[in-house]
N, C-alpha and C positions, 0 to 999 in steps of 0.2 A: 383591820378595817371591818367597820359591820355594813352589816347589809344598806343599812341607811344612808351610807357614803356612797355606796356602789349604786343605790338610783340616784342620788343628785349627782352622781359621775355622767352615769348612762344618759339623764335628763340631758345634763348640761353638753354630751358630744351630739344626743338628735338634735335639741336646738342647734347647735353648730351648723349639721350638717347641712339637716331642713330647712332654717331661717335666716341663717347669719350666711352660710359662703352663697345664697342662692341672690340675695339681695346685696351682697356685694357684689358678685356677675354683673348685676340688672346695674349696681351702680358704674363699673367698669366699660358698659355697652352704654350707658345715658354720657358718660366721658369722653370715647369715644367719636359716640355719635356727634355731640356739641363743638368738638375739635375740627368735624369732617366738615360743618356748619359753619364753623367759625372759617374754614378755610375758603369754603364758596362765598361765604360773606366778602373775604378781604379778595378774592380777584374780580369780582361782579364791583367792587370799590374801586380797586385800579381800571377798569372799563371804563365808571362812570367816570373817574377824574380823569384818564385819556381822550373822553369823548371828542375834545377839539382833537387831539391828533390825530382821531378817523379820521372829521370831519374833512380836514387839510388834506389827507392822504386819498380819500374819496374825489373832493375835487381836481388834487392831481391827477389823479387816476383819468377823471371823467377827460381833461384836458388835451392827457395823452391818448385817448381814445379816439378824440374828435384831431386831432394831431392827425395820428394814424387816418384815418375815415377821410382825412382830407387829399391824402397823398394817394387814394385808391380811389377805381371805378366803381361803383355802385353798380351793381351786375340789376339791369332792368332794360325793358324792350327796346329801347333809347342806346344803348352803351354804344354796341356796333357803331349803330350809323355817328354819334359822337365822336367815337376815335378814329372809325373812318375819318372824319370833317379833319378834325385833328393832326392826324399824320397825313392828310394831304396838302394842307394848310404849311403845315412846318417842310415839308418836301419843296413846294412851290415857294418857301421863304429862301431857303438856301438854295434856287434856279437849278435843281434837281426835278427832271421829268417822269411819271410814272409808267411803268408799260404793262404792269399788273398787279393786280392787287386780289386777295382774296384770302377767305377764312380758311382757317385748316379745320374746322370742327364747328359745326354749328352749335353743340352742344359745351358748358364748361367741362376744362378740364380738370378733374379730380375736386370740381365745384371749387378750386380755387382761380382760375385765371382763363381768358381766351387766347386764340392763340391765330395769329394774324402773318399772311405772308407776303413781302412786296416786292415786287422786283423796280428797280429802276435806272437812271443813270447820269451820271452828268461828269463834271471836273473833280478831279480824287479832294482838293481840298474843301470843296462844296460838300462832300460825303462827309470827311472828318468832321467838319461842320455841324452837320445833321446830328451828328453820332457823339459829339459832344452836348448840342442842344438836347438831343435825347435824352442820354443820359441823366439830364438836370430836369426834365421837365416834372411838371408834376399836374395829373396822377401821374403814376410813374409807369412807365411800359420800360421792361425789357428786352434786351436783345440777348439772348440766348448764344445763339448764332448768327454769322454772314459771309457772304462770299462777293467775292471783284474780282475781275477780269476785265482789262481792255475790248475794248467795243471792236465790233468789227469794224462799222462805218471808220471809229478813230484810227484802225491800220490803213484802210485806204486813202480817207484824207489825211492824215498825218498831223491830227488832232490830240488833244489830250481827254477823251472823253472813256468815262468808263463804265460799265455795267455791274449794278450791285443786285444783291438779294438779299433780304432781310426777314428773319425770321424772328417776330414780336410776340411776348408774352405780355398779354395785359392782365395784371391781378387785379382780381375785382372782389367788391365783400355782396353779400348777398344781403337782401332787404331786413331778413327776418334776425340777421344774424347781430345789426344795429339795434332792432326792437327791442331784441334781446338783452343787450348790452347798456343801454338806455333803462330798462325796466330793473333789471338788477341792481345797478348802481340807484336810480332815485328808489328804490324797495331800502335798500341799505342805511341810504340818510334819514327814512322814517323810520326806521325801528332803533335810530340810535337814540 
């Protein structure tokens, strides 16, 4: 081999090195890159064409929101004296008498619920009563716990009359936590 061969060798391996493998990289990265593109393309494409099945899933959502919201107290200056009205309304409906009533916490508990104590008394089936109306009513209060005992008065008359105590959790949502709630979901349907 003469020397003449040996530069167009040497030529032909620095182009290689320097022009040819450096712009195939760059072609390899631009392939890549249009892939990674191509790929965000085609799921931003099934979004759009999902859009109705947000839309759907959103106003379900919103439904079962205002569901829920419906079946709870609304924690504001009002609630107390409300469920007060409430549970003594429902007491005096099943001829059950009150001999006390009062809050166990002025403050919510764990900011989800109040928590309400009553004592009263009347005919065991009148309480079942109660306590099955409870149970269904809506919003919904709890009964955690309760206790009965025969009356004293019902031992000496010889009555059926008995003394209960009842300890109520009323779950309540708090104002801001609707605003909330409200604001997020309609934020959601404008940006689809």
């Amino acid at each position: 081999m003469n020397q003449r061969h040996l530069l167009i060798l040497m030529a032909a391996l620095l182009l290689i090195k320097f022009v040819i493998q450096p712009f195939l990289s760059w072609q390899i990265d631009q392939v890549d890159h249009l892939k990674l593109l191509n790929a965000r393309f085609v799921k931003q494409q099934a979004l759009v064409d999902s859009e109705s099945e947000f839309l759907a899933m959103t106003e379900s959502l919103q439904q079962n929101i205002e569901q829920v919201v419906s079946q709870l107290h609304v924690a504001d200056r009002n609630t107390k004296l409300q469920v007060e009205k409430d549970v003594e309304q429902s007491l005096a409906k099943h001829n059950l008498s009150i001999s006390g009533f009062n809050w166990r916490s002025n403050e919510l508990v764990n900011q989800n619920f109040y928590q309400l104590s009553v004592e009263f008394s009347g005919r065991l089936e009148d309480i079942y009563r109660w306590q099955l109306a409870l149970s269904k009513s809506t919003p919904i209060v709890d009964m955690p716990d309760w206790g009965l005992r025969k009356s004293r008065r019902s031992r000496a008359a010889n009555s059926q009359t008995y003394d209960a105590k009842a300890n109520l959790d009323i779950p309540v949502l708090l104002d801001n936590f609707i605003v909330n709630i409200d604001a997020n979901v309609a934020g959601e349907n404008n940006e689809i």
